[in-house]
C-alpha positions in Angstrom: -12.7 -134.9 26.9 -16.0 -134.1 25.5 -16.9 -132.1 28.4 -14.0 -129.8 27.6 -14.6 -129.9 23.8 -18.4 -128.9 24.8 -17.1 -125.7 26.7 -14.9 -124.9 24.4 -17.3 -124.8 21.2 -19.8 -122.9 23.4 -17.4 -120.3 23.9 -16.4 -120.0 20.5 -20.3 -119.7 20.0 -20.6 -116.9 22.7 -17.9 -114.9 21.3 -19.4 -115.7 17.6 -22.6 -114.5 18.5 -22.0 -111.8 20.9 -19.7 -110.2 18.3 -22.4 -111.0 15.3 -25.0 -109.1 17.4 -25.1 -106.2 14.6 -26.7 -106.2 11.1 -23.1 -105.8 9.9 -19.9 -107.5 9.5 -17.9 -107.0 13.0 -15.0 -104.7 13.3 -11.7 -106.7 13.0 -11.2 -107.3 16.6 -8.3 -105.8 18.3 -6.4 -106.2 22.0 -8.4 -108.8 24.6 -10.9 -109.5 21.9 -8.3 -110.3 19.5 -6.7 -113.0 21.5 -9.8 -114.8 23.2 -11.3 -115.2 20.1 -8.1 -117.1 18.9 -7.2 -118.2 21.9 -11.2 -120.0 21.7 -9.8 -121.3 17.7 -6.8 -122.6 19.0 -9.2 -124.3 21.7 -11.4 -126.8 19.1 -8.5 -126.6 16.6 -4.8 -125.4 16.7 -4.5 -125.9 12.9 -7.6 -123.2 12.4 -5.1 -120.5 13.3 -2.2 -121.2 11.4 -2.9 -117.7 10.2 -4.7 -115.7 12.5 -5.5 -112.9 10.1 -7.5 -115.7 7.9 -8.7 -116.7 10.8 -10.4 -113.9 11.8 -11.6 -112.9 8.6 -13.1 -116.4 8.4 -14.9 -115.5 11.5 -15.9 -112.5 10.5 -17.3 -113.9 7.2 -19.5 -116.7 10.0 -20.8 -113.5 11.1 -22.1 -111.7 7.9 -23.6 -115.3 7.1 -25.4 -115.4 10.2 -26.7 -112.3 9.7 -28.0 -112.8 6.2 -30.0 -115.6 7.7 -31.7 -114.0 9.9 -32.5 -111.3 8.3 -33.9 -113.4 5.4 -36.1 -115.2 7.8 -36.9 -112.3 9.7 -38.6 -110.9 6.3 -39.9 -114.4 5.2 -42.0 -114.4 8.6 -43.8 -111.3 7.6 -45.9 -108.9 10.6 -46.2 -111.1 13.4 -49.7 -110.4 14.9 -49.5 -112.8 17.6 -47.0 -115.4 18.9 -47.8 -118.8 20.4 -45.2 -120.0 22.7 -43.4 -122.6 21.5 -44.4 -126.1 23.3 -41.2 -128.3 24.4 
């Protein structure tokens, strides 16, 4: 079960993030975009999609909010001269 809920909330990421790639809110989605992304809702919760159109503003709103942050902490970092890599 938690495998599945894993792949399912990773997809619902993917889609997220590939359609807030842009500095603005996405397009409404329409077609094969449309239904994966509420076929992904419907995946980590049926009751998220009781009405699709909220549903996909709500996940269009996720993407204006994602975008705000990084642009605010894109401009918080300031000119990056050099970067260090990151140590794990």
């Amino acid at each position: 079960m938690r495998i599945r809920y894993a792949a399912t909330v990773t997809a619902v990421l993917t889609i997220t993030l590939t359609a807030c790639s842009s500095d603005d809110i996405p397009a409404v989605p329409t077609g094969s975009e449309r239904s994966a992304l509420i076929a992904a809702l419907k995946d980590v919760n049926p009751a998220i999609v009781t009405d699709e159109d909220k549903a996909i503003d709500a996940a269009r709103d996720q993407c204006a909010t994602l975008n705000e942050v990084r642009r605010v902490r894109h401009e918080s970092q300031g000119p990056v001269l050099h970067q260090r890599p990151r140590s794990h």
